[in-house]
C-alpha positions, 0 to 999 in steps of 0.5 A: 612712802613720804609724808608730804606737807603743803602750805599753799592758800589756792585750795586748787593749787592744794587740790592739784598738789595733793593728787599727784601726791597721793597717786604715788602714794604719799601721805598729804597734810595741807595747811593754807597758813604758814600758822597753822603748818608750823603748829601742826609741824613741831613734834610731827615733822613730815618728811617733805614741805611743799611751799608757797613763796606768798602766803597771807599770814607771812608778809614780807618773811621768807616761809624757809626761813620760818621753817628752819626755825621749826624744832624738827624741820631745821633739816627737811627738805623744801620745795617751793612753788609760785607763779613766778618764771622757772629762772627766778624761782630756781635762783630764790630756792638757790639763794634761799637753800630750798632743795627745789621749786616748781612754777605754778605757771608750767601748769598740771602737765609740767607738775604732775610729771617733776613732782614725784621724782623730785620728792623721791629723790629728797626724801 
């Protein structure tokens, strides 16, 4: 199974992610700032990121960007995930070369059912 990196600030958001992941028994390592995801990341890449698009200790830069720049992450795959309307966040993962991206408003259901055979089908 994959080792699934999360860098989201809603501790619920984590918590939801984490279980999905977990139930199709992957490894999970949450950060809720790109800072600390980043440090832990050099040297022990997990196999996939997971992250959110707004995040308090990135401003105004894109967290993908700061990730290819990570020695070791330059060629995992990325999910990003936000609030914003599935249309928008496809064309940013499009733009930005994330590999998919899930909105948080689809909600639990929508979730818990994309997630897993999206990481399956990156990792």
């Amino acid at each position: 199974m994959a080792t699934v990196g999360i860098i989201e600030d809603s501790s619920l958001v984590v918590q939801m992610l984490t279980m999905v992941c977990e139930e199709h028994g992957h490894t999970v390592r949450s950060f809720e700032r790109f800072g600390d995801a980043a440090d832990a990341f050099r040297g022990d890449p997990p196999d996939i990121v997971i992250t959110d698009l707004n995040l308090p200790d990135l401003s105004e830069d894109s967290p993908l960007e700061r990730l290819r720049g990570i020695e070791g992450l330059s060629n995992t795959p990325v999910v990003i995930i936000s609030g914003r309307p599935n249309e928008e966040l496809q064309k940013l993962a499009d733009e930005s070369g994330a590999q998919g991206a899930l909105s948080k408003d689809d909600g639990m259901p929508v979730i818990s059912s994309q997630l897993p055979s999206m990481i399956e089908q990156l990792v």
